[in-house]
matplotlib code that plots the C-alpha trace (Angstrom):
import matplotlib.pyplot as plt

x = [120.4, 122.6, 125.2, 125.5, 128.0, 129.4, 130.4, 130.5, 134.0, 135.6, 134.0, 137.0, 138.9, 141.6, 138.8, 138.2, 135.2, 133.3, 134.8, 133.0, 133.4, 133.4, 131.7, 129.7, 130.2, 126.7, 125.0, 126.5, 124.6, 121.3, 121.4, 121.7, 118.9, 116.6, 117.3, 117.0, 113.4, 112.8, 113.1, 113.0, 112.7, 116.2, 117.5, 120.9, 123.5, 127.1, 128.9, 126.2, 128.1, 130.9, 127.9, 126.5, 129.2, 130.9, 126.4, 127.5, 130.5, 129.0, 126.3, 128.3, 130.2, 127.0, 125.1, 128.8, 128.9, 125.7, 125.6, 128.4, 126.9, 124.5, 126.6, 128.3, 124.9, 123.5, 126.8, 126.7, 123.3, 124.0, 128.0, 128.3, 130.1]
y = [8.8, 7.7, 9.5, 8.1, 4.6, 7.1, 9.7, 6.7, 5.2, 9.2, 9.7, 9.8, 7.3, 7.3, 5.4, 1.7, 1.0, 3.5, 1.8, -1.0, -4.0, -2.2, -2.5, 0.8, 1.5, 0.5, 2.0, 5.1, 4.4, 3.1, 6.8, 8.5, 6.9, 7.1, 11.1, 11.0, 9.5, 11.7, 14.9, 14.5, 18.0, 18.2, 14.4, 13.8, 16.1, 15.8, 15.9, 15.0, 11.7, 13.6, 15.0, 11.4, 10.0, 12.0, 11.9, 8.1, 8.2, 10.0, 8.0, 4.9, 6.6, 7.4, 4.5, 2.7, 5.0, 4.5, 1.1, 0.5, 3.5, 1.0, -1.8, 0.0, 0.9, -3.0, -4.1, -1.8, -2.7, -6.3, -5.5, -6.6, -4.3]
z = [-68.1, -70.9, -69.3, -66.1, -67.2, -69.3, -65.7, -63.8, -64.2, -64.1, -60.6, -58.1, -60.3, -57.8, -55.0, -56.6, -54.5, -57.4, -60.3, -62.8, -60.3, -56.9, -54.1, -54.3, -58.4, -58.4, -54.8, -56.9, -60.7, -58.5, -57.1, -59.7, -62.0, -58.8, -58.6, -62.7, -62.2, -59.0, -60.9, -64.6, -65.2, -64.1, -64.8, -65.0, -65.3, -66.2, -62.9, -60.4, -60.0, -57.8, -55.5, -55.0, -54.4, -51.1, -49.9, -50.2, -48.8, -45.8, -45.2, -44.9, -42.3, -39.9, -40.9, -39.4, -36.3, -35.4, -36.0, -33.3, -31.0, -31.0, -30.4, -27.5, -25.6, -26.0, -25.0, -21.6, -20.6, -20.1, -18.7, -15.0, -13.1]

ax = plt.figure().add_subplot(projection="3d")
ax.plot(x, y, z, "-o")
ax.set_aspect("equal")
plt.show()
């Protein structure tokens, strides 16, 4: 796990919310030590950082659709027409 603020600042350098101070730099290290701990047999491995991160970046994006999906539904059900 020493690795991991090591890979952590290379990861997509070019997005800032993964980099030391942004807003999912460490949603991306808390990952990555909780799969560490999951599977110690495999740990962490060099490059697993890049994998995390676009499963992150994905589930920001449904968690946000479905989150106004829902939205959109509540709102309708109470719309007079």
């Amino acid at each position: 796990m020493s690795l991991i603020p090591l890979d952590l600042p290379r990861t997509f350098p070019a997005l800032a919310f993964f980099q030391p101070g942004g807003p999912w730099h460490d949603h991306l290290r808390q990952v990555l030590e909780a799969y560490a701990c999951y599977r110690p047999d495999i740990g962490y491995v060099q490059g697993m950082s890049y994998i995390a991160a676009v499963l992150l970046i994905n589930v920001v994006r449904c968690r946000d659709a479905s989150a106004r999906a829902r939205t959109s539904v509540s709102a309708s059900q109470f719309s007079f027409r």
